[in-house]
N, C-alpha and C positions, 0 to 999 in steps of 0.2 A: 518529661513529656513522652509519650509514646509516640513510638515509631509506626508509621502506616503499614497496615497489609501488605499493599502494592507496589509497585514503581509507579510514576507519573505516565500517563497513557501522552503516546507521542504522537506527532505527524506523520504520515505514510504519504506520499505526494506519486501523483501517475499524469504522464503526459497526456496532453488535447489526442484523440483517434486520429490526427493526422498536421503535420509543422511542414508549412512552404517553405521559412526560412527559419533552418537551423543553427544561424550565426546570433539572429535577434532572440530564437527562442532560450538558448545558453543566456542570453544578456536577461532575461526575461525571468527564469531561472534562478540566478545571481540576484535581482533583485526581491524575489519572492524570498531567500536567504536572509535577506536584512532582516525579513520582520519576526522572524524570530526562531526557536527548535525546529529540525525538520530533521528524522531519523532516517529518511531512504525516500528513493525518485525510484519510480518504476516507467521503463520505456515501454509503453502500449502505441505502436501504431499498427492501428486497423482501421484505414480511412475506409474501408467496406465491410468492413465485419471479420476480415480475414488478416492475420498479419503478413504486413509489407514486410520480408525477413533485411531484403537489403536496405530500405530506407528504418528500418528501425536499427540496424549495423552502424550507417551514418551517424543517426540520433548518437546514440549511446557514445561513438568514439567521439563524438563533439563534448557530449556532456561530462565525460567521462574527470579529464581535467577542474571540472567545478567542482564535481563531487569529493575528489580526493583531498580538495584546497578545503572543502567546509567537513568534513567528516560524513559524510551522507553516505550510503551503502547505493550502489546502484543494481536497481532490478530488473532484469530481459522481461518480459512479460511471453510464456510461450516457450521462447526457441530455448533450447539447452544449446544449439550448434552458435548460434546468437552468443551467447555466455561466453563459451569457449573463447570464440574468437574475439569477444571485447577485452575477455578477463574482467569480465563485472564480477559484483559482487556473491552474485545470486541471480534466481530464475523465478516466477510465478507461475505454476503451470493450472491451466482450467482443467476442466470436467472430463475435456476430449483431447488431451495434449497427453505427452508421454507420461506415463506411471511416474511415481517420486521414487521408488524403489528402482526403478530405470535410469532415472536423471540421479540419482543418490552415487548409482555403479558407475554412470559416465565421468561427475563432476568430482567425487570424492567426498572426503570429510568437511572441507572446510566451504566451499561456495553454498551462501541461505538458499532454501528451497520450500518455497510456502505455496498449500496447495488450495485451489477455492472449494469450498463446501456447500455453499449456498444456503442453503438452512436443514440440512442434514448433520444429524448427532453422527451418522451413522460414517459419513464419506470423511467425515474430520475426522473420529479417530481413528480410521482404516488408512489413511494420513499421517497421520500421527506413527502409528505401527510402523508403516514404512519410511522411516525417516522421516519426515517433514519438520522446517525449524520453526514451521506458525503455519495457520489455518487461518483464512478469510470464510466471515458469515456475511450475509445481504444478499438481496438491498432491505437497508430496515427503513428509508425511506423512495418514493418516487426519483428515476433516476433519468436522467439527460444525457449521460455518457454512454448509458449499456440500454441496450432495447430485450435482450432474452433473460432479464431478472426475473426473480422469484422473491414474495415477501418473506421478510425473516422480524421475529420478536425480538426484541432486548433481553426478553428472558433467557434468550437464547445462551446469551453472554454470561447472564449471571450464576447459568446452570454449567459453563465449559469451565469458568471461572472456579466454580466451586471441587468441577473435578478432575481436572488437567490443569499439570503443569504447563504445557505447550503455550506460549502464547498467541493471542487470537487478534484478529484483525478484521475491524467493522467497515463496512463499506455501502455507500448506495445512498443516495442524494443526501449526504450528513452534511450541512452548515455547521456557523460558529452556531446558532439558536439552537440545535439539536447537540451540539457535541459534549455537554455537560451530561445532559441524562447518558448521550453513550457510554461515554467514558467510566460513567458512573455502576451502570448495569455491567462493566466487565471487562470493557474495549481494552488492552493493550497498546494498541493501536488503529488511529483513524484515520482510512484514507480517503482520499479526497480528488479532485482532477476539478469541473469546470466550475466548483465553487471557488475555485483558488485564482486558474487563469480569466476566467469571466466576472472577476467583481468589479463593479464599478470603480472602486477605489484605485485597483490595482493586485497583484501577487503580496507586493510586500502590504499592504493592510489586512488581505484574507489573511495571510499568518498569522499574523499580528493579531489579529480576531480569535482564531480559533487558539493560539496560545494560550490567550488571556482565559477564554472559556476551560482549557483543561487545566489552567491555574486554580480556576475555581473549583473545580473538579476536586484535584489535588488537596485541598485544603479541604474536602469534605470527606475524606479517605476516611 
């Protein structure tokens, strides 16, 4: 049998823009783990568009504990000083946050640093150049969690795929119904936020959903 080109395109999971209670969101959390793979939680709070550094500080050392317990990388979204002080695993830095070549000097070798590109060939690999361990493209669809998106193609994917190493990471109103053609066009990985915590079902069936889709994925590798 031959072996796939790829790895399996994973789960990327990012917190709601804003958790009143940090105790049920951990349980919340924990539950959405049941349903199945999840490679990394990134802490995004920006209940204004702007990050909260100390209630995302909160988040993170609440969560911090679950993540160690399931293997999940966890992500600061923004702050490098955020990082530092959790000892997460890594940082997301946007468009208007510090350089990765900056965050690269601060944090060292080892802490992930993935930087968002939005649909620029151009800011991913100038990203890439400067250390970065993954580039995010999106929104490739309509997005409920980010209001300053930019559309991006799937071809997007299959054109970084073809010529970087770096792994890449899809984002912007992706469901389990969209996450097969993602995955398919390139994704490494697919992140996600209020299609996880806002499903009818619950965290643990959005997983469980979106697993199931990049199994099918997988199998058409």
């Amino acid at each position: 049998m031959t072996e796939p080109t790829r790895q399996r395109t994973r789960l990327y999971l990012i917190t709601p823009p804003d958790i009143a209670d940090v105790t049920g969101f951990v349980k919340l959390f924990e539950s959405a783990l049941a349903g199945g793979d999840v490679a990394c939680l990134q802490v995004r709070i920006k209940p204004d568009g702007l990050i909260d550094e100390e209630k995302t500080k909160a988040v993170a050392e609440a969560l911090l504990p679950a993540c160690r317990a399931a293997d999940v990388a966890l992500i600061i979204n923004d702050s490098v000083d955020v990082c530092e002080a959790v000892g997460a695993d890594g940082v997301h830095l946007g468009a208007l946050d510090m350089r990765v070549k900056q965050a690269r000097q601060r944090l060292g070798k080892q802490p992930v640093i993935g930087a968002t590109a939005k649909n620029s060939r151009h800011v991913a690999m100038d990203a890439g150049e400067q250390g970065a361990d993954y580039v995010a493209f999106g929104a490739f669809y309509p997005s409920t969690t980010k209001a300053d998106t930019v559309p991006a193609d799937p071809e997007l994917l299959s054109w970084w795929q073809g010529v970087m190493e770096l792994p890449c990471v899809a984002i912007g109103g992706i469901t389990p119904e969209y996450t097969k053609e993602i995955s398919l066009a390139g994704a490494d990985f697919v992140a996600v936020s209020s299609a996880v915590w806002s499903h009818p079902d619950g965290p643990q069936a959005a997983v469980a959903a979106f697993n199931a889709a990049l199994e099918e994925a997988e199998a058409a590798f």
